[in-house]
N, C-alpha and C positions, 0 to 999 in steps of 0.2 A: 422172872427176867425183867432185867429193866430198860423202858424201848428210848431209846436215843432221842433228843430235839431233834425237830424235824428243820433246816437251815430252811430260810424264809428267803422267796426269792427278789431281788432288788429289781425295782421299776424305776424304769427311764420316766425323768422327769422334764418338763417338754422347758424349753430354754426361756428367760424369764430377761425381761430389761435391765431388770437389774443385775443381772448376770455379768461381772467384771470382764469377763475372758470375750462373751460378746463384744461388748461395748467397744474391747480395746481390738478385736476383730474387726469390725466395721467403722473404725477411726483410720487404721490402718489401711483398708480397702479407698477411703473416701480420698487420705494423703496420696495415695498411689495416682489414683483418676488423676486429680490437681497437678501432680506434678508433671505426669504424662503430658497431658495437654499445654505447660507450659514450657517444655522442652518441643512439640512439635510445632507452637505458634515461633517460639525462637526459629527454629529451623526454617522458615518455610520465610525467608529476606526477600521473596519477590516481590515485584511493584505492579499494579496494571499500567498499562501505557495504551494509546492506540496503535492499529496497525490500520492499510489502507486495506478496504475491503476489494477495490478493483484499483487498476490504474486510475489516479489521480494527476491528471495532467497540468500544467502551467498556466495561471488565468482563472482556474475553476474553484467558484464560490463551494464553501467548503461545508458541509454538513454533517449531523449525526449519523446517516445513512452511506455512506460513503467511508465510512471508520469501523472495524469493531477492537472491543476489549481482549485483551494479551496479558497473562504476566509472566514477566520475566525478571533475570536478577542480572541486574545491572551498576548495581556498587556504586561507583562517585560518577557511573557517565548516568544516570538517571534526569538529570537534569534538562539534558539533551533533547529530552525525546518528549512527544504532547502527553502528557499523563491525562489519566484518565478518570479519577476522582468528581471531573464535573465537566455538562456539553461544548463543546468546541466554540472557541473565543467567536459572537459575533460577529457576523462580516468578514470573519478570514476566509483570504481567500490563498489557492497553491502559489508558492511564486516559484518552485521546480517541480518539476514531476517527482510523484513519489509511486512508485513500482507496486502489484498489487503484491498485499502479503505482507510487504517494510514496512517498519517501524517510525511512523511520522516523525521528522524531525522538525524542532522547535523553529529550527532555522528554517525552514522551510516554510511557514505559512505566515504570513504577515496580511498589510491592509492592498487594497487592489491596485491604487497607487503605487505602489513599490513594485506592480510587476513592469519590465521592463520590456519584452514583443509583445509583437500583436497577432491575432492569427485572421492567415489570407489564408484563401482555397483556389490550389492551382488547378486546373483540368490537364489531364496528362492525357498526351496523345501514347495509341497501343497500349500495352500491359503495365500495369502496377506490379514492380520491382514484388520478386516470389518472395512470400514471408513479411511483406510489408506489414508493421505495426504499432499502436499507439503508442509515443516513447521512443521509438528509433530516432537515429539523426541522417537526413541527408541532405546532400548537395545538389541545388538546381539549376538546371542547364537550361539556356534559353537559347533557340533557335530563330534569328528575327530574318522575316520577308525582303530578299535581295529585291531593290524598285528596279534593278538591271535586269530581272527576267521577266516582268513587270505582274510582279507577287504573285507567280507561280514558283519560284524556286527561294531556297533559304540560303542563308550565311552559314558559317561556320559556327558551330556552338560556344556559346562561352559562359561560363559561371557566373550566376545572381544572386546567387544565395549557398553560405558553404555552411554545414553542419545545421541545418533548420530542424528541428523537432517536429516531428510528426503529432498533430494533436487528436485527427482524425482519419479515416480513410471511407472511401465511397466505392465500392463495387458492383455497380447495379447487374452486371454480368460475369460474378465470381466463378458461375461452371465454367465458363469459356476460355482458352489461350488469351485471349486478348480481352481486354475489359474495355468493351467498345463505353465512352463516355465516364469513365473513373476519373475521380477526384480527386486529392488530398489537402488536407487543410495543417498549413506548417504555421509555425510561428515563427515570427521575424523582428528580430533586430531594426531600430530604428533606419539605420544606414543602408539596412536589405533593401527598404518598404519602396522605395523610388524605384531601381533597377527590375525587383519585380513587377511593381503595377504596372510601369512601362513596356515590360513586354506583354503583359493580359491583354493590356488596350493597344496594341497595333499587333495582336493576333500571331505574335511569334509560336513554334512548337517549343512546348515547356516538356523536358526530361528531368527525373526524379535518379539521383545514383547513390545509394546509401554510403553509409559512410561505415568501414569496415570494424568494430569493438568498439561502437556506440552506441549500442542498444542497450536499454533498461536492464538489472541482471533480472533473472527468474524466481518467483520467491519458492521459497521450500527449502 
């Protein structure tokens, strides 16, 4: 009897550089990556801008600390807003309050010169207005010394200041009803600054009455 060839059995041969089907393997793999990546750098049109990192008030020399980085996608209004590519123009200083959170606008900081109040600090007699805060707008009411009761009694109040920005607030006794010696420091228009000073210095009672959807919005 005649014994058959025995089939011989095929060994995997381990895959070689020069291997065509490789090559065109991991060209393919490499195009993919490439292309990936340039379809999500397309995608991704946002810009960084500043945002304010707290309330930024009016008057207030302006700083890297006082800003952080944002990006957002903002199309043709980019121009608008302080980008962020490099530190905040020397010297600039707020010339309106910008809200914490918001998006600085360009118009909004210039040189110190071009800001137009000044900030006084009233003392308010009894309680600082509930919720009082930096950025609000209110109206001040001046109560001056009647010489007919001879400065024991007051006049009738009358407006000194309408719409003043709140720049600061003082409550050395925020637990209490009443903030026995509270302060607030507004800013004032040049034509305010007479009618104010003049009542500090002849000891009139100075009221704070906010002014109702003037307040800074909230960011988020």
């Amino acid at each position: 009897m005649t014994e058959l060839p025995q089939p011989s059995a095929a060994r995997l041969q381990r895959p070689s550089w020069r291997d065509t089907r490789l090559l065109v393997g991991l060209l393919i793999v490499l195009v993919s990556i490439a292309f990936g990546a340039r379809v999500v750098a397309a995608a991704d049109d946002t810009v960084p801008v500043y945002a304010a990192a707290g309330t930024l008030v009016t008057g207030r020399s302006l700083s890297s600390s006082d800003l952080v980085v944002v990006r957002v996608r903002l199309e043709s209004g980019a121009a608008n807003y302080l980008r962020a590519q490099s530190p905040p123009p020397a010297g600039a200083t707020v010339l309106r309050t910008v809200g914490a959170g918001e998006l600085v606008p360009v118009s909004a900081i210039g040189s110190a010169g071009a800001v137009q109040v000044r900030p006084v600090t009233v003392p308010v007699d009894g309680a600082l207005p509930a919720g009082l805060r930096v950025g609000d707008r209110v109206d001040v009411w001046s109560s001056a010394r009647d010489p007919a009761g001879g400065g024991s009694t007051y006049r009738p109040p009358v407006r000194v200041a309408m719409a003043a920005e709140v720049s600061a607030a003082n409550r050395p006794d925020s637990g209490l009803s009443l903030a026995q010696g509270a302060s607030v420091q507004v800013l004032l228009e040049s034509t305010e600054l007479p009618r104010v000073l003049d009542a500090l210095a002849n000891g009139a009672r100075i009221a704070l009455v906010p002014v109702p959807g003037a307040a800074l919005p909230s960011a988020g």
